[in-house]
N, C-alpha and C positions, 0 to 999 in steps of 0.2 A: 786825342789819339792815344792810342796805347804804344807807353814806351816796351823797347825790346831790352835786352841784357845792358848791353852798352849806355841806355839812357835816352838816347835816340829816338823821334816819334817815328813808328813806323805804319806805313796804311797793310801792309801784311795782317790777314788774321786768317786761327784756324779756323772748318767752315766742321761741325757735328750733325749727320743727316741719318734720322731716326728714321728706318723704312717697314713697313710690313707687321706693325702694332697695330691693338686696336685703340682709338681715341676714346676717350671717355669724359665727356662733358659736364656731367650732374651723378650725384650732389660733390662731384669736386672735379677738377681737371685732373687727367689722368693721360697718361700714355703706355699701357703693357704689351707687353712681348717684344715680337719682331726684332730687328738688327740695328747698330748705329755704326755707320766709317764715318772716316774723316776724313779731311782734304785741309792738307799742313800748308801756309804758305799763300793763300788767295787775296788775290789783288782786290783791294778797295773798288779801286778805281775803272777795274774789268768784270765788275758782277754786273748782271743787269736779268731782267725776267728770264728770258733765254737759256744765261748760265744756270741761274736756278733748276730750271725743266731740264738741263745739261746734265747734272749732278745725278740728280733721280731715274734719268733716262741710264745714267753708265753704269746703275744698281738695279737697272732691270724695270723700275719703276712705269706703270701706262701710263700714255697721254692724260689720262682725264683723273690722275690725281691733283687732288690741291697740295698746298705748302706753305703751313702755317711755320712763321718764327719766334721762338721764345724771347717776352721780352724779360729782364732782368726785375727781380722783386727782393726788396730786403727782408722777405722773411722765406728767400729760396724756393716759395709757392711756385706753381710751373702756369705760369699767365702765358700765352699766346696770341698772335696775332695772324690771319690768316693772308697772304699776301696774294694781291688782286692785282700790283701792278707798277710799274717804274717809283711811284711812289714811295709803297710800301720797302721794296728793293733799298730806296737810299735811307729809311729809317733803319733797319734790319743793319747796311753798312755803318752805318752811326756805331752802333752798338758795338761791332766787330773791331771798328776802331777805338772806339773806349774800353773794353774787356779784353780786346786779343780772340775773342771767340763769336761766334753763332751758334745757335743749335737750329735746326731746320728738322720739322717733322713734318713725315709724307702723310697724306691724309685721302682715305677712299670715302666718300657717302655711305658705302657699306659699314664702313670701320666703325664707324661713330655711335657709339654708346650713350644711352641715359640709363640711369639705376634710379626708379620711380622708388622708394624705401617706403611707402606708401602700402605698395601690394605685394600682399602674402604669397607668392608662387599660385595666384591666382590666375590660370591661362584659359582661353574657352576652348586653344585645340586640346590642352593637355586634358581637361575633365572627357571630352567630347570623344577621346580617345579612348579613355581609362573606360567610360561607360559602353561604349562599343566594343570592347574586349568583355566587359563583364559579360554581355548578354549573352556572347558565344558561348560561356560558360553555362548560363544559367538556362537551363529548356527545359520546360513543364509539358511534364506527361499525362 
C-alpha cells in the first residue's frame, strides 16, 4: 500500500482522468489532446465499475465510452489496460495503493488512432477528389 507523509499505509489514492484525447495505438501508444482532472483522496475500498463510469459521467463523458488504466512501466512507456470489469477495477486499485495514483483514460471507438508509416498520404477519396476538381478545370473545345 502506499504509505502517506506520516509513514502510515493508506488505501487513499489520487484518481488522473484523461477525457476528450485522441488514442493512438500504433506504431506506439499515445494519448493527445483533450483534458486531465483529478480526484485527491479516493477510497480504495469504494471504487468499483460504477464509480469509474461516475468519474467520466461528472466530466461530461457518454455512456458508451470505454476506460482504459495505465499500468506502471519502468521505462515510463504509457501501457494500458482497458477495463471490462469488477476485475480489472481491483487490479487498477492495486496500483493506486502501491503508487498513491491512477491515471484513467476515456476512450471513444472514434478516438482510436493507427498511424500505418507504411503509406505515403496515399487516400483513394483524396486522389478521387483532386481528379474531379481537375476536370472542372480542364474542357476541350
Amino acid at each position: 500500500m502506499f504509505e502517506n507523509e506520516t509513514g502510515a499505509e493508506s488505501d487513499v489514492f489520487t484518481l488522473y482522468v484523461y477525457y476528450g484525447g485522441a488514442y493512438f495505438e500504433k506504431p506506439e501508444t499515445k494519448y493527445l489532446g483533450g483534458s486531465m482532472e483529478l480526484f485527491e483522496g479516493v477510497l480504495a475500498e469504494k471504487i468499483n465499475m460504477d464509480a469509474v463510469r461516475g468519474f467520466g459521467y461528472l466530466l461530461g463523458c457518454q455512456a458508451d465510452a470505454s476506460y482504459r488504466y495505465r499500468i506502471p512501466t519502468e521505462n515510463g512507456g504509457l501501457r494500458l489496460r482497458q477495463i471490462d470489469g469488477e476485475e480489472d477495477v481491483i487490479d487498477m486499485v492495486a496500483i493506486g495503493k502501491q503508487t498513491g495514483k491512477v491515471e484513467v483514460y476515456v476512450v471513444y471507438d472514434f478516438h482510436i488512432r493507427s498511424i500505418d508509416l507504411g503509406l505515403k498520404n496515399s487516400s483513394p477519396v483524396e486522389s478521387e477528389t483532386k481528379k474531379e476538381s481537375e476536370d472542372l478545370w480542364n474542357v476541350d473545345i
